[in-house]
MARSE-61259 format. One record per residue (C-alpha): residue number from 1; x, y, z. Coordinates in Angstrom, 3 decimals. Layout:
N
> pos:east:north:up
> NUM:X:Y:Z
...
//
This chain:
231
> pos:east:north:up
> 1:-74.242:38.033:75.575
> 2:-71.873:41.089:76.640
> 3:-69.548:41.617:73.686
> 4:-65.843:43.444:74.302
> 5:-63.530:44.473:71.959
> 6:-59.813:44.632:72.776
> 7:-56.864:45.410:70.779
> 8:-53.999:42.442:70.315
> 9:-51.851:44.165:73.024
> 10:-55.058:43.663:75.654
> 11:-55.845:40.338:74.742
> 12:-56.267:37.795:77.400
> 13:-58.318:34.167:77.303
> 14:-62.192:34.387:78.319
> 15:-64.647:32.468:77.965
> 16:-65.195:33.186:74.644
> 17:-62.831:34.359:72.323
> 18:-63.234:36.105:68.574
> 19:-59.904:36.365:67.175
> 20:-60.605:38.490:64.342
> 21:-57.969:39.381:61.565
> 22:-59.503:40.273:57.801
> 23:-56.197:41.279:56.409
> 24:-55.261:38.426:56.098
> 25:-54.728:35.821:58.174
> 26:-58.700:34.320:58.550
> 27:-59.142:34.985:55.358
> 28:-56.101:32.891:54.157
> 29:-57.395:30.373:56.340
> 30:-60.649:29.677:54.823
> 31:-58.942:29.733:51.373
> 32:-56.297:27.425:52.542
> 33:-59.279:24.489:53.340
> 34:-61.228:25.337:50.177
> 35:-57.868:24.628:47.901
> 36:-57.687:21.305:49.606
> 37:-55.137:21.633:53.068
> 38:-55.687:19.237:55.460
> 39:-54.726:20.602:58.511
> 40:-53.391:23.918:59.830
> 41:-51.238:24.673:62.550
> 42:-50.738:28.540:63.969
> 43:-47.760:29.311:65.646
> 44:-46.621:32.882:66.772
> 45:-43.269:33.096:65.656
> 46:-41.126:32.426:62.615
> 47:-38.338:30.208:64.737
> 48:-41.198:28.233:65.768
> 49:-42.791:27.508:62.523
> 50:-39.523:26.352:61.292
> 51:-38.876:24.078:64.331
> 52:-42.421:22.341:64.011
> 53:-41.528:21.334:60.804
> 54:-38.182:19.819:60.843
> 55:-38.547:18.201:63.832
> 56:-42.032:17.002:63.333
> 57:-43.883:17.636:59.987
> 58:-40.848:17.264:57.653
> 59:-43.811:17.579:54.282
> 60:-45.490:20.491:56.006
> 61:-45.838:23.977:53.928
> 62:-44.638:27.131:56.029
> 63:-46.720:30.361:55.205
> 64:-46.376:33.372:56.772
> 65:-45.245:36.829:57.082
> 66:-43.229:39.574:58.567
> 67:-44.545:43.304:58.042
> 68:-46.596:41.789:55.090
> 69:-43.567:40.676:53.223
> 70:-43.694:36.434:53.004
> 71:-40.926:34.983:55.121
> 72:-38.091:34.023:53.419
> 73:-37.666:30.046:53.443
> 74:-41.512:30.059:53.791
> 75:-43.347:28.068:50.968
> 76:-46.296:30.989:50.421
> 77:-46.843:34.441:52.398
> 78:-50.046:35.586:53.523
> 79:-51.906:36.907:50.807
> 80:-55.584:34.699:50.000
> 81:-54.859:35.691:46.259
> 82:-51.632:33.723:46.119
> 83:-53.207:31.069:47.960
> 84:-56.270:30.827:45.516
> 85:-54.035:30.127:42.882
> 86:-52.098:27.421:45.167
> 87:-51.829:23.604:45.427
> 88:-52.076:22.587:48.993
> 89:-54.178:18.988:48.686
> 90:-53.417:17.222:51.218
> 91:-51.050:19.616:52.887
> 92:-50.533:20.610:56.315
> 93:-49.861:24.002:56.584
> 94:-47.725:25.684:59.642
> 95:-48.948:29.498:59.582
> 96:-46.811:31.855:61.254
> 97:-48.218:36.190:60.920
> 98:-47.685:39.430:62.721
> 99:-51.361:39.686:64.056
> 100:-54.183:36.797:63.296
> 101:-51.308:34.030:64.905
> 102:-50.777:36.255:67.695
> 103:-53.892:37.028:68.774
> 104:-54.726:32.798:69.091
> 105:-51.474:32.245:70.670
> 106:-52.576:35.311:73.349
> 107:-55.883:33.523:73.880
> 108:-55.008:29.746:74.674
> 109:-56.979:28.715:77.727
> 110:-60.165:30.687:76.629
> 111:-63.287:28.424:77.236
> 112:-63.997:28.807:73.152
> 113:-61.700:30.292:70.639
> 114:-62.880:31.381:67.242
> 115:-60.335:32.796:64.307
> 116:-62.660:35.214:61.978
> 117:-63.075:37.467:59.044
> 118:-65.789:38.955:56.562
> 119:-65.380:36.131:54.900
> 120:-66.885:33.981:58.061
> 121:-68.975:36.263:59.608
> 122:-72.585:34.547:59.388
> 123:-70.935:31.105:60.289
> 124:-69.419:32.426:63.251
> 125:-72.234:34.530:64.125
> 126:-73.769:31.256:64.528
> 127:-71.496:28.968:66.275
> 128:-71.966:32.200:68.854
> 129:-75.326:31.839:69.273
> 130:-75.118:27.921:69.637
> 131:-72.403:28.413:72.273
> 132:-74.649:31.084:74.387
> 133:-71.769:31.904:76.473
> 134:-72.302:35.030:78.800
> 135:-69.721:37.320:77.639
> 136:-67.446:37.484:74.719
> 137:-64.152:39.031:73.668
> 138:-63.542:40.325:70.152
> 139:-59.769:40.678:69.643
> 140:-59.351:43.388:66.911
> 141:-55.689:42.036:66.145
> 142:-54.855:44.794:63.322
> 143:-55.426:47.429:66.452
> 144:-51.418:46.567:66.513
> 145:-48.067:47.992:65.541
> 146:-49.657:51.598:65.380
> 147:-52.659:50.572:62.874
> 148:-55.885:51.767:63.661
> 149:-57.072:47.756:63.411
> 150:-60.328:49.194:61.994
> 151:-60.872:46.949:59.310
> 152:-61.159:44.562:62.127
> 153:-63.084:46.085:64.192
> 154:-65.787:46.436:61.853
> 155:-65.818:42.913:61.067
> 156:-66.035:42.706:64.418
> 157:-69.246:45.093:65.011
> 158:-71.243:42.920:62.044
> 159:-70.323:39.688:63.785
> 160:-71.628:40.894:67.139
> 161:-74.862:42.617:65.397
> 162:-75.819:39.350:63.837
> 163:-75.352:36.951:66.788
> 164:-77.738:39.452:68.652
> 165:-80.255:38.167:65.930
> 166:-79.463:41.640:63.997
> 167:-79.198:41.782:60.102
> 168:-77.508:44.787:58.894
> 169:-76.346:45.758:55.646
> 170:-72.555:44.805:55.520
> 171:-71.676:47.593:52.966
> 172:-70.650:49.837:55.714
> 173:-68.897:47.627:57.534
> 174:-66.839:46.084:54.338
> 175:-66.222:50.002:52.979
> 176:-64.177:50.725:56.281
> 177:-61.565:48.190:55.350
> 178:-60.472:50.266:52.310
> 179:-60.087:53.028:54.567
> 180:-58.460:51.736:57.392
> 181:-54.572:51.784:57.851
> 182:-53.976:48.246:56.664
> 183:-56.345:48.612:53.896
> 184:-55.036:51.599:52.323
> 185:-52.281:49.677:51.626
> 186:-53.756:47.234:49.078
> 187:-53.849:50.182:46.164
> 188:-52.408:50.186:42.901
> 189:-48.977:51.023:42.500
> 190:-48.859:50.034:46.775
> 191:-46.804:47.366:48.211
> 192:-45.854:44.496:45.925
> 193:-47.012:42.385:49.230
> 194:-50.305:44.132:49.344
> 195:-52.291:43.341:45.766
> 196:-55.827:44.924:45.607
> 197:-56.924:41.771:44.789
> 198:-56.219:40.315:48.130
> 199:-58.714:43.474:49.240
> 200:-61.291:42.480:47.144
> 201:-61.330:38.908:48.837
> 202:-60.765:40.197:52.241
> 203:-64.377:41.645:52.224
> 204:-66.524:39.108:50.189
> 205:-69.029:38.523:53.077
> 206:-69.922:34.766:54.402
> 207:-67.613:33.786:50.588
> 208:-66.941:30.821:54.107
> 209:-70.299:28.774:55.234
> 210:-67.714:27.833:58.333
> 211:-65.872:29.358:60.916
> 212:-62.461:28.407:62.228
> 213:-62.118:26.542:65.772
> 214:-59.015:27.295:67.266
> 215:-57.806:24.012:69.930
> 216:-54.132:23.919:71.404
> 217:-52.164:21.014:70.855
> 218:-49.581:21.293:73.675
> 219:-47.421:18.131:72.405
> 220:-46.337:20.349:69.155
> 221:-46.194:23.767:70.798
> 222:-48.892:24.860:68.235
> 223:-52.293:25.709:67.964
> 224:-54.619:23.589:65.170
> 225:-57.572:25.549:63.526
> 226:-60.054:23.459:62.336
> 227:-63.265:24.220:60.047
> 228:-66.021:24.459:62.493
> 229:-70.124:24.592:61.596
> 230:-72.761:25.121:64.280
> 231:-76.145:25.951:63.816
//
């Protein structure tokens, strides 16, 4: 399986496609299915999100974010902490963000898509392996608006290494999301949109025992992601 990593401005469908974004979109993701959503629906801009819902999903939840700051009008932002704490039974969720929504909308058409974080490494390591597909592209999304997308890229490297059959240690790869330029926001006393507790749950490895298949839905101009287990 040839692996190749590609920032969000390079991305381009294949045959198989990692869309990988730890802070914070596939991590909210995960969190959004374990507090009970139904469905979620990724769309890459704020306009859109909007339209989807009035003109189709009128008891939808918008979440989403600009520059890390929630959207205004939008019923939660993009942090997993708020969304741990968050009652979406039953809820579809519309999920609009400046790099994880991006990177699936830059993808559509790929033979497999595949939205990831720490949080859903070893599941997606082995829907990988069950796919077998020749090559595959790792889109490090946070590589983006002058960010060094490392915290990304690293989830990136473990998820590769263990659908090889590999079993590092993850402590290196979770330590360079602290480090990274996204990650040295979530400090105290940093952005009020950027608690370190959202950190903390960004690298809590395989917290997920799924991974999140990403399948366009060209009727509502969106793209659903779905909880996915292979292997």
């Amino acid at each position: 399986m040839q692996a190749n990593f590609v920032s969000l401005a390079d991305a381009e469908p294949d045959e198989a496609v990692i869309v990988i974004d730890v802070l914070r979109a596939f991590t909210v993701q995960p969190w959004l299915f374990h507090r009970g959503a139904s469905r979620i629906l990724a769309v890459a801009c704020e306009q859109q999100a909007i339209a989807l819902r009035d003109q189709h999903l009128p008891h939808a939840l918008l979440a989403g974010e600009e520059g890390g700051v929630q959207l205004e009008g939008f019923d939660l932002g993009n942090s997993p902490t708020q969304v741990a704490q968050a009652d979406v039974t039953d809820r579809t969720i519309i999920h609009r963000t400046s790099a994880g929504t991006q990177g699936l909308a830059r993808t559509t058409g790929s033979g497999l898509v595949l939205a990831a974080a720490f949080v859903t490494a070893d599941a997606t390591a082995r829907a990988l392996r069950v796919a077998a597909p020749s090559r595959v592209t790792f889109v490090i999304t946070g590589a983006s608006q002058g960010r060094d997308g490392d915290e990304d890229l690293a989830a990136a490297e473990l998820i590769a290494a263990r659908a090889r059959g590999d079993d590092p240690d993850p402590e290196p790869f979770t330590a360079r999301v602290a480090t990274s330029d996204a990650g040295r926001n979530f400090v105290p006393g940093g952005p009020a949109w950027a608690p370190p507790d959202d950190l903390a749950r960004c690298i809590e490895v395989d917290r997920f025992d799924h991974t999140l298949l990403a399948t366009v839905l060209p009727e509502l101009d969106a793209i659903e992601v779905g909880v996915h287990r292979a292997g």
